[in-house]
C-alpha positions in Angstrom: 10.1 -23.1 -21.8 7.6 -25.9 -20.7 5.9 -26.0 -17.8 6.5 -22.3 -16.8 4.9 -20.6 -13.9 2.7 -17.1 -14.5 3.8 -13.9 -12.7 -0.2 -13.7 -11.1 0.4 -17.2 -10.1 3.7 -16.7 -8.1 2.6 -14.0 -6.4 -0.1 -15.7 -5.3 1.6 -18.1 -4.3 4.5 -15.8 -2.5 1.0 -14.1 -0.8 -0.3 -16.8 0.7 3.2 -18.0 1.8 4.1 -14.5 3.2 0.4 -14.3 5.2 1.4 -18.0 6.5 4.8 -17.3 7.8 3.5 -13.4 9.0 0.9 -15.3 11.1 3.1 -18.0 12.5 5.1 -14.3 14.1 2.6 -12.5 15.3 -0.5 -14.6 16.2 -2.9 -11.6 16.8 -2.4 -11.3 12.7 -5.0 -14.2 12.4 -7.0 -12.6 15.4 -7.2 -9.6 13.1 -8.2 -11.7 9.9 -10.7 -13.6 11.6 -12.2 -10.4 12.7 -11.9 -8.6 9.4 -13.5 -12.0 7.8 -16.6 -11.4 10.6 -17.0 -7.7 9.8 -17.0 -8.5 5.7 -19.4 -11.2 6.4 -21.9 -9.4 8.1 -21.5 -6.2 5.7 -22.1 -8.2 2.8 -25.4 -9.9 4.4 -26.5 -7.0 5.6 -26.0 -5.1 2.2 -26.6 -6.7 -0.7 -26.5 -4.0 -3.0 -23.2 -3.4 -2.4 -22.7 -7.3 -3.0 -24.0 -7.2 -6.0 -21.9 -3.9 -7.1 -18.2 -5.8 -5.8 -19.5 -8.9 -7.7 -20.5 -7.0 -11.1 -17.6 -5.3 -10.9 -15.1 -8.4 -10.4 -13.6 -7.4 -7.2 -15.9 -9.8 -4.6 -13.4 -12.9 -5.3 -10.2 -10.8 -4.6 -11.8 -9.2 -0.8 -10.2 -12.5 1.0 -7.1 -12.4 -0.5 -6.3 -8.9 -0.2 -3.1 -8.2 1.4 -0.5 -5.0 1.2 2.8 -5.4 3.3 5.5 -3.0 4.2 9.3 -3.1 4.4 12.1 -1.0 4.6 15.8 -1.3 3.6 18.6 0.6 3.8 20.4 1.0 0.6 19.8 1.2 -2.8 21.4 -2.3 -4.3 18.8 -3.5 -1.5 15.7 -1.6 -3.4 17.3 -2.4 -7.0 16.9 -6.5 -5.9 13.7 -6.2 -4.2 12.6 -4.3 -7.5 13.7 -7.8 -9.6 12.0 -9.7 -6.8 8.7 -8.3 -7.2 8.6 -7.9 -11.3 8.8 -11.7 -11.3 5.3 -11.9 -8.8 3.9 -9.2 -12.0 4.6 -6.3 -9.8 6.2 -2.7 -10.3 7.0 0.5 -8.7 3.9 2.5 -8.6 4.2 6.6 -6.8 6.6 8.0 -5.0 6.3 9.1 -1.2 8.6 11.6 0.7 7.6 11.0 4.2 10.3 13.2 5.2 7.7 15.3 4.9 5.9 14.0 7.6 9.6 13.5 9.6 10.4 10.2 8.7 13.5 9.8 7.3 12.6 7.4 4.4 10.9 7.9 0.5 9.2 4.9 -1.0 6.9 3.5 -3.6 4.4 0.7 -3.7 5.8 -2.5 -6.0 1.9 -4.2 -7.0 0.4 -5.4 -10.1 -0.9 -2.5 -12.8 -3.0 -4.9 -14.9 -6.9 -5.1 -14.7 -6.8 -8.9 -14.7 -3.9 -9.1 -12.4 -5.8 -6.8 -9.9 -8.6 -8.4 -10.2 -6.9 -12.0 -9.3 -4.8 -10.9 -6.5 -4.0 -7.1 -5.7 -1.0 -8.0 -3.5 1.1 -4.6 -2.5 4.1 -3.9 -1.1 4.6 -0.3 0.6 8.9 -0.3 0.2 10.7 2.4 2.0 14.3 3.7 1.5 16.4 4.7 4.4 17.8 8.3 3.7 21.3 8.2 5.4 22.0 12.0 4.6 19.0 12.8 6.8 20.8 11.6 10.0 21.7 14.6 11.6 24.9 12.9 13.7 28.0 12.3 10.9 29.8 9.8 13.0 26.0 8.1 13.2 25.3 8.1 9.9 29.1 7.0 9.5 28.2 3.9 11.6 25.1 3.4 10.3 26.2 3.5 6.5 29.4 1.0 7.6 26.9 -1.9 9.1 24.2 -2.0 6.0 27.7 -2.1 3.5 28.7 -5.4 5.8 24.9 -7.1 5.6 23.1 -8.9 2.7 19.6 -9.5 3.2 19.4 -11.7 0.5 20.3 -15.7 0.3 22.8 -16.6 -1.6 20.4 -19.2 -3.8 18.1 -16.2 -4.1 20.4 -14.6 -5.9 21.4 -17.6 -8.0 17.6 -18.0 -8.8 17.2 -14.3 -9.7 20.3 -14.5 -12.3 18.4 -18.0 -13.6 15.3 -16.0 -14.3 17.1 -13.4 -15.9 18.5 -15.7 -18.2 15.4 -17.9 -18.9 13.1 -15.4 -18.9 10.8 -17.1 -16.7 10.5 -20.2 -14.1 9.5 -24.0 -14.3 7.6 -25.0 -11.1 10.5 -26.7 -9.6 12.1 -23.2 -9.4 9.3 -21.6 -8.1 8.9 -23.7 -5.4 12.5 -22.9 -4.7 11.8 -19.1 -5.2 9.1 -18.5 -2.9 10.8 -19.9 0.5 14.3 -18.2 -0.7 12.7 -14.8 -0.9 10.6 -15.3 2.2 13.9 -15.4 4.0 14.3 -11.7 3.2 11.1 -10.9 4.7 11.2 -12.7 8.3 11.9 -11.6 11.7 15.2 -12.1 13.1 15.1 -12.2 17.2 19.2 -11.2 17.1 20.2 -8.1 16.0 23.5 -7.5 14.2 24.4 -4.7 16.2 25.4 -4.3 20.0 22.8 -2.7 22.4 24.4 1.0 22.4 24.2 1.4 18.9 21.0 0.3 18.8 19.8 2.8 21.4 22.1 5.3 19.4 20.4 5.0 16.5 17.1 4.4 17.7 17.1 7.4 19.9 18.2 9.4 16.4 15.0 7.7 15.0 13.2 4.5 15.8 13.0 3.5 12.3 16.5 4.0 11.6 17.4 1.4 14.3 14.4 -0.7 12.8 16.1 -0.4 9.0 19.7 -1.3 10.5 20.5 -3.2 13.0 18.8 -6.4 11.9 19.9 -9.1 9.4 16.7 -8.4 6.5 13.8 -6.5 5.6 11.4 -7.6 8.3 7.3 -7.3 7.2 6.2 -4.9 9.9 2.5 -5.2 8.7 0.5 -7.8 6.3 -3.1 -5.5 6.1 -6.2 -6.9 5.1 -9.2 -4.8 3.3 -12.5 -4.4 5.3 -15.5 -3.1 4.5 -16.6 -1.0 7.2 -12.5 0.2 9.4 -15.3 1.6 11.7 -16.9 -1.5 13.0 -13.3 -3.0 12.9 -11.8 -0.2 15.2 -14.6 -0.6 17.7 -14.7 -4.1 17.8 -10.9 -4.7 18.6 -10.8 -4.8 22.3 -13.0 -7.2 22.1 -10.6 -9.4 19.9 -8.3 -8.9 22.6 -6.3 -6.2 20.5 -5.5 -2.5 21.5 -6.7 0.0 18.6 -4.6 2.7 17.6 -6.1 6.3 18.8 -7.3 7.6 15.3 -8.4 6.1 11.9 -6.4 7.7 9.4 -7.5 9.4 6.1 -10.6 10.7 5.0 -14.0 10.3 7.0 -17.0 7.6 6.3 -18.9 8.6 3.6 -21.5 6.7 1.2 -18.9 6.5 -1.4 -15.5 5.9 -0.1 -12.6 8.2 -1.3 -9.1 6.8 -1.5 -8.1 4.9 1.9 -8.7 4.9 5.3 -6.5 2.6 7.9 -6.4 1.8 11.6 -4.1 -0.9 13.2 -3.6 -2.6 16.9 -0.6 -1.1 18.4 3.0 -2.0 17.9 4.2 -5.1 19.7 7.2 -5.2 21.9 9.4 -7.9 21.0 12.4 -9.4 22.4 15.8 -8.9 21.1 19.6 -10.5 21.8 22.1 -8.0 20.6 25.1 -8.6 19.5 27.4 -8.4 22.5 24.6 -10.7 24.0 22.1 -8.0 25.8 18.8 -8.7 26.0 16.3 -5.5 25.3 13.2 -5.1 23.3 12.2 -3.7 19.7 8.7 -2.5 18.7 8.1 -2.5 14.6 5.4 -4.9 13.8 1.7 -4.1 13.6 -1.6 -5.3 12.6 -3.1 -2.5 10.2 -6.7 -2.8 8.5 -7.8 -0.8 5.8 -10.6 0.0 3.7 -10.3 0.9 0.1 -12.5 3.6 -1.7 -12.7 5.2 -5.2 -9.5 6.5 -6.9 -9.2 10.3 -7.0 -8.7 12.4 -9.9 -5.6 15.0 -9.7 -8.4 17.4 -8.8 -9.6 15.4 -6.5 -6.7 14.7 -4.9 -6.3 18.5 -4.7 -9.5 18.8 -2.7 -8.8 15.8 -0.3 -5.6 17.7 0.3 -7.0 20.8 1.2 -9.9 19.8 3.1 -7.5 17.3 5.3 -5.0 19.8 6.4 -8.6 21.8 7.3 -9.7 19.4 9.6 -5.9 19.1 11.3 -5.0 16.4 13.9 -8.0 15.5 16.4 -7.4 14.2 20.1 -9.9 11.1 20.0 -11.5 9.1 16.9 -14.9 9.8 17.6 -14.4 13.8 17.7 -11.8 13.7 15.3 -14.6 11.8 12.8 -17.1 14.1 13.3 -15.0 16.7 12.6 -13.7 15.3 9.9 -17.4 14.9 8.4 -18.1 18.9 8.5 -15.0 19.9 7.0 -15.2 17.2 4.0 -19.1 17.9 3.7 -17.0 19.6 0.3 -16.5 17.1 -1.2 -19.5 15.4 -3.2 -20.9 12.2 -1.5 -22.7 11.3 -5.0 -21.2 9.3 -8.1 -22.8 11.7 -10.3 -21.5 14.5 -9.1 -17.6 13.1 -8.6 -18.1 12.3 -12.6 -19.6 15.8 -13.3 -17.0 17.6 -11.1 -14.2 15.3 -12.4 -12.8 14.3 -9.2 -12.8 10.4 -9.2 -12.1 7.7 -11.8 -14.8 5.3 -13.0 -15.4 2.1 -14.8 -17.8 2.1 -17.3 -20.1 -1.3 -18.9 -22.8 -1.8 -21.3 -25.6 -3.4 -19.9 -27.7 -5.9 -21.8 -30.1 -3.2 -23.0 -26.9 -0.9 -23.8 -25.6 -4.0 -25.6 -28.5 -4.1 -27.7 -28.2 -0.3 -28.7 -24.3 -0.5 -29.0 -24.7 0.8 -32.8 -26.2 4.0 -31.8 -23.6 5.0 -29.2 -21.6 7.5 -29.9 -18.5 9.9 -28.7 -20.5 12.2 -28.0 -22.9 11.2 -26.1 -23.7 12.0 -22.9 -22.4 9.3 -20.0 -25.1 10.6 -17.7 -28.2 9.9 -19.7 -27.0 6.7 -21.3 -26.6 5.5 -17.2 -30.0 7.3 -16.9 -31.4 4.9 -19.9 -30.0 2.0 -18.0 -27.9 1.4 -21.1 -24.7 2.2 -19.0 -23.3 1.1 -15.6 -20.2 3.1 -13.5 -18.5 1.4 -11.1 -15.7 3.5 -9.0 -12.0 2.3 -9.9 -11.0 1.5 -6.4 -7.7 3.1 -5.2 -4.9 0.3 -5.4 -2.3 2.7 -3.6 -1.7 4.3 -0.3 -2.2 7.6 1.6 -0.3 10.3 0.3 1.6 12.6 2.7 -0.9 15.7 2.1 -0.1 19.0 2.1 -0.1 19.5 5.6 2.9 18.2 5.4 4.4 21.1 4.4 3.8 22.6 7.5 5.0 19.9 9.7 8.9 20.4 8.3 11.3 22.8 8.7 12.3 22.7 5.1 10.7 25.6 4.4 7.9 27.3 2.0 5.8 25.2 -0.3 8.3 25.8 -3.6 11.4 25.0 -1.9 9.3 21.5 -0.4 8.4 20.9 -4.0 11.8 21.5 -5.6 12.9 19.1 -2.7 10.7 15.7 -2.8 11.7 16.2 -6.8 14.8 16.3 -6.4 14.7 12.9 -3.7 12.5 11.4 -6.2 15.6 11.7 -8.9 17.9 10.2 -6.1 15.6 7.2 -5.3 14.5 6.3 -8.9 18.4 6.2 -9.7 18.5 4.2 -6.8 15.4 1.4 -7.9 17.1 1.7 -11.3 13.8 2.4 -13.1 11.4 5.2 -13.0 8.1 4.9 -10.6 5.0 4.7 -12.5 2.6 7.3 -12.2 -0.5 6.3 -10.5 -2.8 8.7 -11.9 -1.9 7.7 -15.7 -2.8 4.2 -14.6 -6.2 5.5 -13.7 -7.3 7.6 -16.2 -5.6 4.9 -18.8 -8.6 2.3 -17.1 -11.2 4.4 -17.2 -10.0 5.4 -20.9 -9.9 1.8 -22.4 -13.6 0.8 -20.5 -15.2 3.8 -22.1 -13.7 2.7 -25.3 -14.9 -1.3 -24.9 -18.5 1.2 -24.7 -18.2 3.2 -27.4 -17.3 6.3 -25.8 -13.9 7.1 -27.1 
């Protein structure tokens, strides 16, 4: 078909539109950009080592654009469109979560792009929860509940005209794209009336705020658009400042030379007014403003040691003791690139440099990675993490599900339920991982 549109290039597009419309909402959002864009600024200057590392290893243009957002819906014909939505923006169901184990009665996965070049151009995420009706203690509850998302669609009618188009075409011309992108974003915005009179909102919110959040409104509302810094630290403290009230703790691992996984802090929820259905006023709270700061990917034995040393360090009171505390217990886990690639607990990268280039005949197999980077015929630059906190294993002993084999038989089970539900299987993100670091050591020689 002429004149088709890429998938990198709509969700670029759909990116930019969804930070637009997310910032027209909630106006601390660009507050929280401008800040982000100050901190990045002044890291980079400040640092040009680690310039020169994001720039070498193609990930300085995509800083600015980085977003991840975060929905929620509340049954499956819901996640099986969103899931069509997103594969035309080049996107796809990567991990499954079970925050049940953490007492929140959803299970997700992250729908963002899996290609090098694709991540590379713009990493756009989107953290998409489940609602899990059968968690709803209250029958006649989950009754209601189930009976109002069966009478809602949270898609346009010409969205799903344009979705049926594509599936027939196989792609879009740029006159359907520009059609697309608004149609979708009609999913994604916030609706000041709810669908559902006050008392059944406080029912249901008093069940669970997120349930009422996931129900009683007419879509999918964004509830946070994040951008990536480079130091969460100088973010959280600077905040107040910026006129926004922090959240108690950064979450995840500590600060550390080489950043593991993800960290994230956010300004507080706002409180929004709402008109209700039999035409009382009240509030909601749901949307955010969440930073986060992106480090290297974790091996499965990694992961298995960030685990372990996070349900060590347990909950703190305040950030600055929690940090510190946070810093002893993971003193564990190696701080060194060397060591995570001796010890195998973090992905990497790999590159010939122009003397490596040169010497490209004699590399081998077996050769050791260590001395050819010792040489300077060999670079390693960490894979960052492209997904999102998993619910570690003290989450296991925040339920009342019982032992850690019946909470493993569990979440596979609900995994089963909500890939039936997405009508695919979720990708796993390790595999996507070790598959990177697998084809750069081959471009080297390696493999």
């Amino acid at each position: 078909m002429p004149n088709t549109i890429s998938a990198d290039e709509i969700r670029e597009r759909f990116s930019q539109a969804m930070s637009g419309m997310y910032q027209s909402e909630v106006p601390q959002y660009g507050e929280l950009l401008e800040l982000v864009a100050d901190v990045n600024l002044a890291v980079l200057e400040s640092h040009p080592d680690l310039y020169q590392q994001l720039e070498n290893a193609d990930e300085l243009a995509r800083l600015n654009v980085e977003r991840h957002g975060a929905i929620r819906v509340g049954k499956p014909e819901e996640l099986a469109t969103l899931k069509r939505i997103f594969q035309i923006m080049g996107m796809y169901p990567v991990g499954y979560y079970d925050l049940s184990l953490a007492g929140v009665p959803v299970h997700s996965t992250a729908f963002r792009p899996v290609d090098d070049c694709a991540l590379a151009r713009n990493p756009f995420r989107v953290f998409t929860s489940l609602l899990r009706l059968e968690l709803i203690e209250n029958p006649q509850l989950r009754l209601r509940a189930a009976s109002i998302l069966a009478g809602r669609d949270i898609f346009t009618p010409r969205c799903r005209e344009l979705l049926d188009i594509y599936d027939q075409q196989g792609s879009f011309t740029a006159q359907q794209v520009n059609e697309f992108i608004p149609e979708v974003l009609e999913t994604f915005r916030w609706h000041q009336q709810a669908t559902v009179p006050l008392e059944t909102y406080q029912d249901l919110h008093h069940e669970h705020r997120l349930i009422a959040d996931v129900v009683c409104f007419r879509g999918c509302h964004i509830n946070h658009l994040t951008p990536r810094t480079l130091d969460i630290d100088r973010v959280q403290s600077l905040m107040v400042e910026y006129g926004m009230m922090p959240k108690t703790i950064i979450e995840g691992p500590p600060r550390r030379e080489i950043p593991i996984l993800l960290r994230q802090t956010s300004f507080k929820a706002l409180e929004e007014s709402v008109l209700f259905s039999d035409n009382q006023q009240s509030t909601h709270t749901a949307r955010f403003g969440e930073v986060e700061q992106r480090g290297i990917a974790l091996t499965p034995k990694g992961r298995a040691l960030y685990d372990a040393l996070l349900l060590a360090a347990g909950q703190g009171v305040d950030n600055f003791h929690h940090q510190q505390h946070l810093c002893q217990i993971f003193s564990r886990f190696p701080d060194n690139d060397m060591a995570l690639r001796k010890q195998e607990l973090a992905y990497f990268r790999y590159r010939l440099t122009p003397v490596g280039e040169s010497h490209r005949a004699e590399i081998t197999p077996a050769d050791d990675v260590e001395l050819l980077i010792e040489r300077g015929w060999l670079l390693a630059h960490p894979i960052i993490y492209e997904d999102f906190l998993p619910v570690s294993a003290a989450g296991i002993f925040q339920s009342n599900l019982g032992g850690a084999e019946t909470h493993r038989q569990h979440s596979e089970g609900s995994r089963l339920v909500f890939e039936q539900a997405l009508g695919t299987s979720v990708i796993d993100e390790f595999s996507l991982y070790q598959q990177a670091e697998a084809r750069s050591k081959r471009r080297c020689g390696l493999v």
